[in-house]
C-alpha positions in Angstrom: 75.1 136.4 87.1 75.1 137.5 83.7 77.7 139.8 83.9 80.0 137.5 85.7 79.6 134.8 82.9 80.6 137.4 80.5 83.7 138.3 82.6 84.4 134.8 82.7 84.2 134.3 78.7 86.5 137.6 78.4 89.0 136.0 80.2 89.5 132.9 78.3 88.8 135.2 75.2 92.0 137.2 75.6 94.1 134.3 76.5 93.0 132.7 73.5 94.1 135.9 71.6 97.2 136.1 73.4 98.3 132.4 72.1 97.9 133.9 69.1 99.9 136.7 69.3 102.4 134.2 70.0 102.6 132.1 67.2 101.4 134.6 64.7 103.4 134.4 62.0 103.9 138.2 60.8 104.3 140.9 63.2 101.4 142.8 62.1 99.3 140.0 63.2 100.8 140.4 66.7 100.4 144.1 66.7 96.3 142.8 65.7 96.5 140.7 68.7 97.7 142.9 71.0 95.0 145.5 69.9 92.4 143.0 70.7 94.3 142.5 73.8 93.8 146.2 74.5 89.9 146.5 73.3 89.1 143.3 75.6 90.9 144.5 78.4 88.5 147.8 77.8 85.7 145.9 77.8 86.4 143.8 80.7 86.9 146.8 83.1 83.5 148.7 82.0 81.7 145.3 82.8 83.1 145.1 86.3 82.4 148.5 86.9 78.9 147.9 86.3 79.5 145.0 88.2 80.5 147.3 91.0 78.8 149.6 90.6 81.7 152.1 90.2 82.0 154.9 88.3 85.5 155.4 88.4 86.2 152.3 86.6 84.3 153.6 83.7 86.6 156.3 83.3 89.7 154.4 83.6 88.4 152.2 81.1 88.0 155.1 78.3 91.6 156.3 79.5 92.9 153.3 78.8 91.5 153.5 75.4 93.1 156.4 74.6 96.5 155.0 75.7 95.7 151.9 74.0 94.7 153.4 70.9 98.3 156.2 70.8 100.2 152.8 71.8 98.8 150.7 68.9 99.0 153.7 66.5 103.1 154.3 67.6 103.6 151.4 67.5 102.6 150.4 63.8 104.3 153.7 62.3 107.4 152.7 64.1 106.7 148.9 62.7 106.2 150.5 58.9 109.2 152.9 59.3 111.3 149.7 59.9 112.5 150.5 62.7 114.6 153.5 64.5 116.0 156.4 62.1 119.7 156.4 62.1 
């Protein structure tokens, strides 16, 4: 029961964050919000593979976190650079 109310609160946790990745008024508070998006999304699928009891999950949730993490960091040197080099 436990771990479903926590599944339940990520939920409405990451919609929360992504309203605010929609009116966030720089784009380095969008690229925070889709981080969190990222680390919640992490944290949701290692809960519901205790849930389950599945191992598997657990593993896709750390790959993910590698993605998520060479996404996020591509993504903010590309941000910094200002954009594509001509």
């Amino acid at each position: 029961m436990f771990l479903i109310i926590t599944m339940i609160l990520l939920i409405i946790a990451m919609f929360v964050t992504i309203i605010r990745m929609i009116i966030g008024p720089t784009v380095w508070d969008r690229l925070l919000a889709l981080n969190l998006i990222s680390a919640k999304t992490i944290l949701l699928l290692a809960i519901y593979g205790v849930y389950r009891n599945n191992i598997l999950l657990l593993d896709i949730s750390i790959s993910y976190g590698i993605i998520g993490f060479i996404g996020i960091m591509l993504l903010s040197m590309f941000i910094q650079r200002g954009g594509r080099l001509k």
